[in-house]
mmCIF file as gemmi writes it, N, C-alpha and C atoms, coordinates in Angstrom:
data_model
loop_
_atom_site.group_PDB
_atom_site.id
_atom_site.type_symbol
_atom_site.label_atom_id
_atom_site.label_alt_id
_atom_site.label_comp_id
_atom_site.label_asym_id
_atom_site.label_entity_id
_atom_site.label_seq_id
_atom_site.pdbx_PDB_ins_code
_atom_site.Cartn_x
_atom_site.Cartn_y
_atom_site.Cartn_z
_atom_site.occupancy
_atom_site.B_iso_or_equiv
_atom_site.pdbx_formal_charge
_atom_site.auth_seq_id
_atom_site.auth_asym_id
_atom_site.pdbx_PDB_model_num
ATOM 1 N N . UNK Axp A 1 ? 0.804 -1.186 0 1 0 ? 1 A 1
ATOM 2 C CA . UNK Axp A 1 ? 0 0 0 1 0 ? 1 A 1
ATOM 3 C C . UNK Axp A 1 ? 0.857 1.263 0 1 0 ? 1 A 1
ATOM 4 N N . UNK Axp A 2 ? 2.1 1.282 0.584 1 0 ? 2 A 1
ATOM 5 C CA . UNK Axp A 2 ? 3.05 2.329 0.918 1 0 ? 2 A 1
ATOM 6 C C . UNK Axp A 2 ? 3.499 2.44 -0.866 1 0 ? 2 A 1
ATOM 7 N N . UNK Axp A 3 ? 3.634 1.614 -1.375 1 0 ? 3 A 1
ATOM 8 C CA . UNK Axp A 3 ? 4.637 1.886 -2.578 1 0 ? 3 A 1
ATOM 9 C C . UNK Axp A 3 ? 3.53 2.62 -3.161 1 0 ? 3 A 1
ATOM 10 N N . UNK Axp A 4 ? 2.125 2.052 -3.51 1 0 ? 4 A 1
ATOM 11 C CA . UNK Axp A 4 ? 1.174 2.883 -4.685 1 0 ? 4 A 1
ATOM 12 C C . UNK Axp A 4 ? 1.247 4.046 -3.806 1 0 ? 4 A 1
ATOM 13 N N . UNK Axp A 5 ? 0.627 4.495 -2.581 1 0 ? 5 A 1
ATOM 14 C CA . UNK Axp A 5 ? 1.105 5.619 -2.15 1 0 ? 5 A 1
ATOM 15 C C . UNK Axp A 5 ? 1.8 6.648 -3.115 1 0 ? 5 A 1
ATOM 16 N N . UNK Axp A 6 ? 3.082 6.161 -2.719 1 0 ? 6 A 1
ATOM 17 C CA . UNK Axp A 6 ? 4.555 6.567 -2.865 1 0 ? 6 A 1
ATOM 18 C C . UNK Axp A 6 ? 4.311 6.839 -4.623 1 0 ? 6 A 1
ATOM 19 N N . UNK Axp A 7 ? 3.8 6.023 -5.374 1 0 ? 7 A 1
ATOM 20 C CA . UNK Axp A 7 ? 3.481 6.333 -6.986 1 0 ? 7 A 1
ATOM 21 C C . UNK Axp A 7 ? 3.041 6.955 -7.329 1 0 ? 7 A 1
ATOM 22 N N . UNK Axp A 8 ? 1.813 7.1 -6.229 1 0 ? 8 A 1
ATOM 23 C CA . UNK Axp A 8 ? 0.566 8.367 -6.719 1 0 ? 8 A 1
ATOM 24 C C . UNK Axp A 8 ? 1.188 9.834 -6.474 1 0 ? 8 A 1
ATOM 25 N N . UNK Axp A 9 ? 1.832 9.973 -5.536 1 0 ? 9 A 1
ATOM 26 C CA . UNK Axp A 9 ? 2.887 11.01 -4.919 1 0 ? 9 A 1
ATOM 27 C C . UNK Axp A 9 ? 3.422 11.523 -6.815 1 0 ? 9 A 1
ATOM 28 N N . UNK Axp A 10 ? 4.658 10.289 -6.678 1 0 ? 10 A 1
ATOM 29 C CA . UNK Axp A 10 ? 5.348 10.719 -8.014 1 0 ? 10 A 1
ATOM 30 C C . UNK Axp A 10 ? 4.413 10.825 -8.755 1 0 ? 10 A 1
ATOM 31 N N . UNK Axp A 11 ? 3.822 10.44 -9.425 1 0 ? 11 A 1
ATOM 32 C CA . UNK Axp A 11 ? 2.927 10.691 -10.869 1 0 ? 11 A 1
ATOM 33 C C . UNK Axp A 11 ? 2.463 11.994 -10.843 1 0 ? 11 A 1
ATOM 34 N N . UNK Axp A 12 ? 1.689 12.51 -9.526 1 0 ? 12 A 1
ATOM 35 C CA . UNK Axp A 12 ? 1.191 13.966 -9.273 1 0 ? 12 A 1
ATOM 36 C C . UNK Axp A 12 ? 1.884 14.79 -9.535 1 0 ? 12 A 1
ATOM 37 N N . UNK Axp A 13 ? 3.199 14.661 -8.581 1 0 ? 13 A 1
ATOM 38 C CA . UNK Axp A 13 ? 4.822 16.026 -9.002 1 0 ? 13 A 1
ATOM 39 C C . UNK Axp A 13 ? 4.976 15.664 -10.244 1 0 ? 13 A 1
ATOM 40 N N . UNK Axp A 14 ? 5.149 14.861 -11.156 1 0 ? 14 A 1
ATOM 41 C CA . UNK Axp A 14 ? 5.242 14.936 -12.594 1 0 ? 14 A 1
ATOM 42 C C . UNK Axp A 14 ? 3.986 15.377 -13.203 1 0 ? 14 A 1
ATOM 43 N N . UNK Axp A 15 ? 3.007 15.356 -13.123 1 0 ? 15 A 1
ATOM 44 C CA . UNK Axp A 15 ? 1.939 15.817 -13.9 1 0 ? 15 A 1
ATOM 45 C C . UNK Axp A 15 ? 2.066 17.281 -13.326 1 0 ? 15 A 1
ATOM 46 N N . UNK Axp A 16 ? 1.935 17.825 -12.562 1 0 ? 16 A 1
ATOM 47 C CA . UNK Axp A 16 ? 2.082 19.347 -12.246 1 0 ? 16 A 1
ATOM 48 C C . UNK Axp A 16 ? 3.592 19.889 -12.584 1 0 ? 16 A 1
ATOM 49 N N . UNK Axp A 17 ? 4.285 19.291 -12.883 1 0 ? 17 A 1
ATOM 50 C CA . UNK Axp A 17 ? 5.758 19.796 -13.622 1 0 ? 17 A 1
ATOM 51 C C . UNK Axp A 17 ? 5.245 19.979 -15.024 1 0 ? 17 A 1
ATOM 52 N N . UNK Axp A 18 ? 4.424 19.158 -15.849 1 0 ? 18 A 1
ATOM 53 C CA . UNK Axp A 18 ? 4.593 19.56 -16.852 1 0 ? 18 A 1
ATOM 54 C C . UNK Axp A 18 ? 3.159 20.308 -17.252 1 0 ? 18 A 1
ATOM 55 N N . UNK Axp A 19 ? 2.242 20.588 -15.943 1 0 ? 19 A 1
ATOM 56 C CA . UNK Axp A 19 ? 1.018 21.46 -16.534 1 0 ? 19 A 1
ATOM 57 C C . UNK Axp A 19 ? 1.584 22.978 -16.532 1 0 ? 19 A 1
ATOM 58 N N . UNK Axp A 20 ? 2.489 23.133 -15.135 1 0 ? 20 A 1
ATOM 59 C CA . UNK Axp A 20 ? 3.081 24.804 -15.009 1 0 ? 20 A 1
ATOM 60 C C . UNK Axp A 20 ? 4.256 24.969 -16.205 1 0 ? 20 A 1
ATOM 61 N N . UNK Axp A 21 ? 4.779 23.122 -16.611 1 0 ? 21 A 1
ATOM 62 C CA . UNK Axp A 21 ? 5.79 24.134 -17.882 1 0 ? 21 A 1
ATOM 63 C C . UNK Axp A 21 ? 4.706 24.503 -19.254 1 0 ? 21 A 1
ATOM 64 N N . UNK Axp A 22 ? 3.945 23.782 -19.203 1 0 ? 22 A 1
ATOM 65 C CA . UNK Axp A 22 ? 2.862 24.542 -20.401 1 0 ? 22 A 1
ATOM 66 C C . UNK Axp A 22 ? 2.444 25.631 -20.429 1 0 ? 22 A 1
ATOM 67 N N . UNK Axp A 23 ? 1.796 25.811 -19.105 1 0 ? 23 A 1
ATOM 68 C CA . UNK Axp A 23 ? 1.091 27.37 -18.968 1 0 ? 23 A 1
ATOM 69 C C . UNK Axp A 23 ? 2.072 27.804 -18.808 1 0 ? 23 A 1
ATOM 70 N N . UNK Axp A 24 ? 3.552 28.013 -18.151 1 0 ? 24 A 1
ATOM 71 C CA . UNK Axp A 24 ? 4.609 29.468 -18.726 1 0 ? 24 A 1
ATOM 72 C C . UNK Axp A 24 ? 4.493 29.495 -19.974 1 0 ? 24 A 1
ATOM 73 N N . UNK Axp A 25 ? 4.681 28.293 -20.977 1 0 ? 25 A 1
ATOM 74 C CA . UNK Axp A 25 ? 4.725 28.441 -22.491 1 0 ? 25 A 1
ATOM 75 C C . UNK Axp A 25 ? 3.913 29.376 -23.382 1 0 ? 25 A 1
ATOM 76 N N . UNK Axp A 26 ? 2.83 28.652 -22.544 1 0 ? 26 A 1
ATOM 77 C CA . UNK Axp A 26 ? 1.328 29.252 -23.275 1 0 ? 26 A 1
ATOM 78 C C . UNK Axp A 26 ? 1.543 31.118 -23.17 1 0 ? 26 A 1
ATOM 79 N N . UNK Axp A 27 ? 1.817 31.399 -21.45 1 0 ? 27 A 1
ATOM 80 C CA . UNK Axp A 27 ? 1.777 32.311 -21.72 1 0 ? 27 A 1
ATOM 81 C C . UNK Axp A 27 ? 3.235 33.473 -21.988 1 0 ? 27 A 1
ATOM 82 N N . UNK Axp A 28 ? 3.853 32.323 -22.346 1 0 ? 28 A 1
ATOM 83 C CA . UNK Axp A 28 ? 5.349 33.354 -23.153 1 0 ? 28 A 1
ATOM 84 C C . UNK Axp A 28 ? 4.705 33.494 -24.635 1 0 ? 28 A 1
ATOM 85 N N . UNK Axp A 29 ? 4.46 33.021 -25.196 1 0 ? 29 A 1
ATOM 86 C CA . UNK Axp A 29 ? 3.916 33.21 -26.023 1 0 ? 29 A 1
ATOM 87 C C . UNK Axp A 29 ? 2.736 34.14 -26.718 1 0 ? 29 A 1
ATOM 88 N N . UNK Axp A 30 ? 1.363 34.493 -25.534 1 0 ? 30 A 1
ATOM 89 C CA . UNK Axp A 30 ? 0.712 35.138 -25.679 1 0 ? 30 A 1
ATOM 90 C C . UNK Axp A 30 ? 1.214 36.372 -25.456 1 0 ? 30 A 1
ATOM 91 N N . UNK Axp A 31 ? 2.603 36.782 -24.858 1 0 ? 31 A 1
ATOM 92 C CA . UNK Axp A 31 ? 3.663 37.592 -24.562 1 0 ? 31 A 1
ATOM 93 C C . UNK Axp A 31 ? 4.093 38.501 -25.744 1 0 ? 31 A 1
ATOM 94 N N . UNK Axp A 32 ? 4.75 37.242 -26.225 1 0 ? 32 A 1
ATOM 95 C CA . UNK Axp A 32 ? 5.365 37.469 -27.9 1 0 ? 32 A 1
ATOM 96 C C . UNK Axp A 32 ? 4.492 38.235 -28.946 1 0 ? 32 A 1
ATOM 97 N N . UNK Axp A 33 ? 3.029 37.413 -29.098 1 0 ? 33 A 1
ATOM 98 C CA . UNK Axp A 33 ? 2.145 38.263 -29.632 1 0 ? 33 A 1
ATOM 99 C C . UNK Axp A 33 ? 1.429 39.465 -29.041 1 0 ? 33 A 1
ATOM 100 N N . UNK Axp A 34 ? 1.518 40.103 -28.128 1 0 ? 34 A 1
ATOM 101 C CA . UNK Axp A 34 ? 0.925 40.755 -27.992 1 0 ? 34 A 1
ATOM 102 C C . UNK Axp A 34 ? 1.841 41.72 -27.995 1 0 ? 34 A 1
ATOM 103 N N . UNK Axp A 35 ? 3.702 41.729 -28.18 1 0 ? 35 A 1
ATOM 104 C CA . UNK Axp A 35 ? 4.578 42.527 -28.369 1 0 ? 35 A 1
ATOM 105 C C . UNK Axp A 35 ? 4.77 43.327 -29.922 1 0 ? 35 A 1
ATOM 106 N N . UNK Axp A 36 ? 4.377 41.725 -30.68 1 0 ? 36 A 1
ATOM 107 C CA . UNK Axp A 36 ? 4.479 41.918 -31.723 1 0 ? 36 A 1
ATOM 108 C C . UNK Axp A 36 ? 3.52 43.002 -32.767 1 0 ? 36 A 1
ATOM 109 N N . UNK Axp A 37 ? 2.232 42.779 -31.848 1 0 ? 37 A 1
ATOM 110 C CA . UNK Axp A 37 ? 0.815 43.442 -32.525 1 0 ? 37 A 1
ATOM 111 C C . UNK Axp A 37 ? 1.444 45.145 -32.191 1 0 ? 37 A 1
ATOM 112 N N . UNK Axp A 38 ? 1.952 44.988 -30.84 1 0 ? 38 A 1
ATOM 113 C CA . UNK Axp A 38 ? 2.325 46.434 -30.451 1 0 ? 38 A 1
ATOM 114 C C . UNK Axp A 38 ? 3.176 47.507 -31.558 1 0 ? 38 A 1
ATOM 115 N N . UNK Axp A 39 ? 3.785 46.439 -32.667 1 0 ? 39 A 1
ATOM 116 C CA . UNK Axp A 39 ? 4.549 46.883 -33.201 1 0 ? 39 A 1
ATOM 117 C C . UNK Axp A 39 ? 4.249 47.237 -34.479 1 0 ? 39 A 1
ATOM 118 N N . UNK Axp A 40 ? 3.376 46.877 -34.99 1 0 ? 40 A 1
ATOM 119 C CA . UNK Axp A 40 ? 2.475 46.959 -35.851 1 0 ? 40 A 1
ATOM 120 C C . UNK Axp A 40 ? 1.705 48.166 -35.984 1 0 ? 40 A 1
ATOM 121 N N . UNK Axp A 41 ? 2.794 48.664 -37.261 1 0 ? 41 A 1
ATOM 122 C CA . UNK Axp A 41 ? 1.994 50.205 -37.055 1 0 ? 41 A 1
ATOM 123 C C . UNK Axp A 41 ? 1.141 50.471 -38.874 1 0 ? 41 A 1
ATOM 124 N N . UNK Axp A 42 ? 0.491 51.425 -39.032 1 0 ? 42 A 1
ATOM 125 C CA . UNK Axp A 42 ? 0.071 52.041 -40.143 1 0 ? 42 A 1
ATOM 126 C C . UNK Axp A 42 ? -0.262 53.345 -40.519 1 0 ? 42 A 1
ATOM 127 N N . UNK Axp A 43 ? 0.224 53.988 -41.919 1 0 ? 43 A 1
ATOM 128 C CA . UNK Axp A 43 ? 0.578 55.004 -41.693 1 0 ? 43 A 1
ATOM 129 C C . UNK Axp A 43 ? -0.523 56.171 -41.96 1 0 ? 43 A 1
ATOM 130 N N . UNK Axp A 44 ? -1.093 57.541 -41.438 1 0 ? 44 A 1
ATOM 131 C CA . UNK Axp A 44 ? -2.438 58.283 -41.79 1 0 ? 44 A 1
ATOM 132 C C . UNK Axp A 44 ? -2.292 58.469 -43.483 1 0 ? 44 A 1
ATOM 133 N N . UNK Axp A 45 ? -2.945 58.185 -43.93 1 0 ? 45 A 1
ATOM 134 C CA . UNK Axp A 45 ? -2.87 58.862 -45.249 1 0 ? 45 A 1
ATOM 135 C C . UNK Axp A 45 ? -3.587 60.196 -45.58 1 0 ? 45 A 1
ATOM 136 N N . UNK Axp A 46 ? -3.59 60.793 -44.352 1 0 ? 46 A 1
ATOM 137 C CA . UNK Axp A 46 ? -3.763 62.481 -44.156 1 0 ? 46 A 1
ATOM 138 C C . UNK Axp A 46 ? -2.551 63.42 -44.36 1 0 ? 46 A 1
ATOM 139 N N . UNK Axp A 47 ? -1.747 62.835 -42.964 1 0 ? 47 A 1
ATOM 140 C CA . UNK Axp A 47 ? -0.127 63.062 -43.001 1 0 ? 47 A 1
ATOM 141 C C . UNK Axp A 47 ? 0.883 62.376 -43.097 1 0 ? 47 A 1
ATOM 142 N N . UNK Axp A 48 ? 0.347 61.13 -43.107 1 0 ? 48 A 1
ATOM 143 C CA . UNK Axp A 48 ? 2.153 60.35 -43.061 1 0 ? 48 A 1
ATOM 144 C C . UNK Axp A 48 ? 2.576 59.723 -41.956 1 0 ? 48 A 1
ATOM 145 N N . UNK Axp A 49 ? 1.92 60.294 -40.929 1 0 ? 49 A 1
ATOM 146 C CA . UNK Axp A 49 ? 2.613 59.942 -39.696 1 0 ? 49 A 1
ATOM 147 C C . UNK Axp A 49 ? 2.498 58.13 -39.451 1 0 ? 49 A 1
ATOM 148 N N . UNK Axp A 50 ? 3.347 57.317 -38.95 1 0 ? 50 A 1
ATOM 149 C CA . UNK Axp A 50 ? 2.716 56.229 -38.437 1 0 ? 50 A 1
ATOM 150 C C . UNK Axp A 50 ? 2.513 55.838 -36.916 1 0 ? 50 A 1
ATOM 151 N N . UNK Axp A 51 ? 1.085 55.049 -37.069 1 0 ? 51 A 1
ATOM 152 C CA . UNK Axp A 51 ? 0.369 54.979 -35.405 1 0 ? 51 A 1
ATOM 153 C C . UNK Axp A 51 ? 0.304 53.798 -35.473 1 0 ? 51 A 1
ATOM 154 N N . UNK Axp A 52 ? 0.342 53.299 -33.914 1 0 ? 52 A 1
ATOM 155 C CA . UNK Axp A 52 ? -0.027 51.99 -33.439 1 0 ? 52 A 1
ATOM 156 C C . UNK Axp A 52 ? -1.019 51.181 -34.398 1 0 ? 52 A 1
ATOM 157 N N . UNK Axp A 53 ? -1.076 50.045 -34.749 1 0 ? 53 A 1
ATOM 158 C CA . UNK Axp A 53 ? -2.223 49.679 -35.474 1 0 ? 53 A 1
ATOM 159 C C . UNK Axp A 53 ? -3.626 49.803 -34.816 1 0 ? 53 A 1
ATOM 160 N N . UNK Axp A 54 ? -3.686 49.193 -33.709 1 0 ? 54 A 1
ATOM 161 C CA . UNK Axp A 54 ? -4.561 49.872 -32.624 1 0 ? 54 A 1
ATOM 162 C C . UNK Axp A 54 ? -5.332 50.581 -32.279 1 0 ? 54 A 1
ATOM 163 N N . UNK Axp A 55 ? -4.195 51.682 -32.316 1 0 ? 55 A 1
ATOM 164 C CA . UNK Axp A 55 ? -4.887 53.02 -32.242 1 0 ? 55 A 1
ATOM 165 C C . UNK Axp A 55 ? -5.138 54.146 -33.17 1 0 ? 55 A 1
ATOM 166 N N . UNK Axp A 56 ? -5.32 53.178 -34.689 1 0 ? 56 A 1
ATOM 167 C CA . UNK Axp A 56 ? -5.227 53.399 -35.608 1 0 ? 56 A 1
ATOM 168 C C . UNK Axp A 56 ? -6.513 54.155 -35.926 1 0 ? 56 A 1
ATOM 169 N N . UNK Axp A 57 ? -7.334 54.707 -36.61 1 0 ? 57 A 1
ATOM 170 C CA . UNK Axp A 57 ? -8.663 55.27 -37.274 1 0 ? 57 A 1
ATOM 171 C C . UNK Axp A 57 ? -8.94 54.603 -38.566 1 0 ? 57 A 1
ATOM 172 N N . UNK Axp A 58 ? -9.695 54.087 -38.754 1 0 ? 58 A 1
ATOM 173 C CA . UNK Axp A 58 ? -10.125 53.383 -40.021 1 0 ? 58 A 1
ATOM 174 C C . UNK Axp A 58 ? -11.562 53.86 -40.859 1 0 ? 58 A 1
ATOM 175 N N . UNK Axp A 59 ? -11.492 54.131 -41.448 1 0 ? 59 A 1
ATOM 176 C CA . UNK Axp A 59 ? -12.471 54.894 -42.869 1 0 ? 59 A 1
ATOM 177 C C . UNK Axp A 59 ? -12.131 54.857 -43.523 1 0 ? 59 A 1
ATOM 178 N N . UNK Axp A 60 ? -13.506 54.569 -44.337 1 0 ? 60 A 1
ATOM 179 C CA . UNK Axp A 60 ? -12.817 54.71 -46.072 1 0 ? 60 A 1
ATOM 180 C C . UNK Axp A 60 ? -12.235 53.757 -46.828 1 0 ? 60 A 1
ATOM 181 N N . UNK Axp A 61 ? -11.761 52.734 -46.124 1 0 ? 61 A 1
ATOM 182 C CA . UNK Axp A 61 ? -10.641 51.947 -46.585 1 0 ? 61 A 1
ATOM 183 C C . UNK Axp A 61 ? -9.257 52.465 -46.358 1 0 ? 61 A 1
ATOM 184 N N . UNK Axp A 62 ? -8.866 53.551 -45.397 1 0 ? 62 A 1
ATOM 185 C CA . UNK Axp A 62 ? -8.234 54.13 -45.036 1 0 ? 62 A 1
ATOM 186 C C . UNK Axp A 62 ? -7.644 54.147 -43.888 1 0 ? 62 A 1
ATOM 187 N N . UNK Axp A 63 ? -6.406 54.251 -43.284 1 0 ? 63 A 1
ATOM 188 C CA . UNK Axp A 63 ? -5.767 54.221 -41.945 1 0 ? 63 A 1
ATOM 189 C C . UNK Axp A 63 ? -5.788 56.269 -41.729 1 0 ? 63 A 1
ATOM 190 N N . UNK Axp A 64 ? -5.999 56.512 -40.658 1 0 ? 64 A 1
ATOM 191 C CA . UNK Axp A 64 ? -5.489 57.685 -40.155 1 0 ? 64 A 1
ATOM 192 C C . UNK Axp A 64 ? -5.053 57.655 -38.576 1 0 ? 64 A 1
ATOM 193 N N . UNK Axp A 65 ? -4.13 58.749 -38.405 1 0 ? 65 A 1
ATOM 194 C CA . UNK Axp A 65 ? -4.102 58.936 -36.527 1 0 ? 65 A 1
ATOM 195 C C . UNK Axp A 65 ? -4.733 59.782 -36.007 1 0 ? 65 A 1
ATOM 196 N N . UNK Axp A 66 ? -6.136 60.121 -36.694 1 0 ? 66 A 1
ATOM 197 C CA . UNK Axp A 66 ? -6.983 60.379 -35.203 1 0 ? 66 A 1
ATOM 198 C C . UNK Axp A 66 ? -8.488 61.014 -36.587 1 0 ? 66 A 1
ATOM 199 N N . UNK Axp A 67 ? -9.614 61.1 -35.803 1 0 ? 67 A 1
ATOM 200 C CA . UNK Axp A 67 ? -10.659 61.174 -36.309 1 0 ? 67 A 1
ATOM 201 C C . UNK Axp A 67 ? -10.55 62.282 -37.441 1 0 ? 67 A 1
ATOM 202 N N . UNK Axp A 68 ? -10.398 63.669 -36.759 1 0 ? 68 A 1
ATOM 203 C CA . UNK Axp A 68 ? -10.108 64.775 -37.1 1 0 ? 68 A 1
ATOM 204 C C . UNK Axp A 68 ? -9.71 64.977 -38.684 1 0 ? 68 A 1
ATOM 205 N N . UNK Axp A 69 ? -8.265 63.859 -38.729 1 0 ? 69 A 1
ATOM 206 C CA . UNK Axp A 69 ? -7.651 63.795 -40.577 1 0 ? 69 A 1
ATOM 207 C C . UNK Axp A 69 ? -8.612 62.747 -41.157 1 0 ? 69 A 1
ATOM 208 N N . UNK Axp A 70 ? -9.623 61.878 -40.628 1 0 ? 70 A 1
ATOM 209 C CA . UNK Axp A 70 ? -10.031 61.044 -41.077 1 0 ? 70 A 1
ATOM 210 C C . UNK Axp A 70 ? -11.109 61.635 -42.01 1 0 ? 70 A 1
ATOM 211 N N . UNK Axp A 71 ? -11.678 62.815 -41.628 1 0 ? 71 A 1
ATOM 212 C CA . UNK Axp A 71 ? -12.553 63.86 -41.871 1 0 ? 71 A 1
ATOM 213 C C . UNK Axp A 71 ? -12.435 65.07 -42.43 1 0 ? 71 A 1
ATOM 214 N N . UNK Axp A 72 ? -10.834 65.278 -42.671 1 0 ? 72 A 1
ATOM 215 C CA . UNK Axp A 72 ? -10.587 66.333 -43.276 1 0 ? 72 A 1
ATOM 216 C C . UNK Axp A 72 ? -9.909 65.193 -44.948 1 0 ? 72 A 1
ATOM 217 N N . UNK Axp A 73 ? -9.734 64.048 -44.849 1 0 ? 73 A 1
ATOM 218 C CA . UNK Axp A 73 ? -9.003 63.565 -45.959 1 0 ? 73 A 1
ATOM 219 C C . UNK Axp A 73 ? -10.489 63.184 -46.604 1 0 ? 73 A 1
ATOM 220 N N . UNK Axp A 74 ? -11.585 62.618 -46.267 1 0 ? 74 A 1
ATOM 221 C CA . UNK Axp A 74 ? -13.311 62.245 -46.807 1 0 ? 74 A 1
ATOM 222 C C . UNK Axp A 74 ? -13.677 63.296 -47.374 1 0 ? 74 A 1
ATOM 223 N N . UNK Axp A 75 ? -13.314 64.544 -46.288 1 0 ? 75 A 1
ATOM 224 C CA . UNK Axp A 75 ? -14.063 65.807 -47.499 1 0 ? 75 A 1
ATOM 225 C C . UNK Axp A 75 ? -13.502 66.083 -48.783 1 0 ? 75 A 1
ATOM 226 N N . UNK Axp A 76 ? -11.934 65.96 -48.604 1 0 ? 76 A 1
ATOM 227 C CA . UNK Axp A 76 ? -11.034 66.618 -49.889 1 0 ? 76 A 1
ATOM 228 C C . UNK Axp A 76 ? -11.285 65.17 -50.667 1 0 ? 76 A 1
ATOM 229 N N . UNK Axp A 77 ? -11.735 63.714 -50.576 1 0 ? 77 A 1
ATOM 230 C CA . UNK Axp A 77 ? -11.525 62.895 -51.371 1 0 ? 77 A 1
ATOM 231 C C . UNK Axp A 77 ? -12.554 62.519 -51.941 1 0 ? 77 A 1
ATOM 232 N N . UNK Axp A 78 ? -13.953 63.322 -50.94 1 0 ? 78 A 1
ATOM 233 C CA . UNK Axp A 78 ? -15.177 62.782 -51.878 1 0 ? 78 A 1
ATOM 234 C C . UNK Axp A 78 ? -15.859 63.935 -52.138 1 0 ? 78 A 1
């Protein structure tokens, strides 16, 4: 009875060794991407400038950095 004990013991510390090395994985990873998106920029086609993708403005079929050119580039384009 002592040895299964003693098995169930080990089997447990091995199964929780390799659930916490997954979830660091999992979340090095969700890490990576969410560094990567950060980096991800596009540029206004008002001025040029480039912004976060993010925090990007979208119209038109268009990227801008902020409402304002999004609305001054619609009037001059339509």
């Amino acid at each position: 009875m002592l040895k299964l004990l003693f098995w169930l013991v080990v089997a447990l510390i091995v199964g929780l060794f390799f659930a916490i090395r997954n979830a660091n994985r999992v979340r090095a990873e969700q890490q990576e991407r969410e560094q990567a998106r950060a980096l991800e920029s596009v540029r206004c086609a008002q001025c040029g400038v480039f912004v976060p993708e993010e925090k990007a403005v979208r119209r038109d079929g268009q990227d801008f950095c902020s409402w304002e050119h999004a609305d001054q580039w619609h009037r001059e384009h339509h």
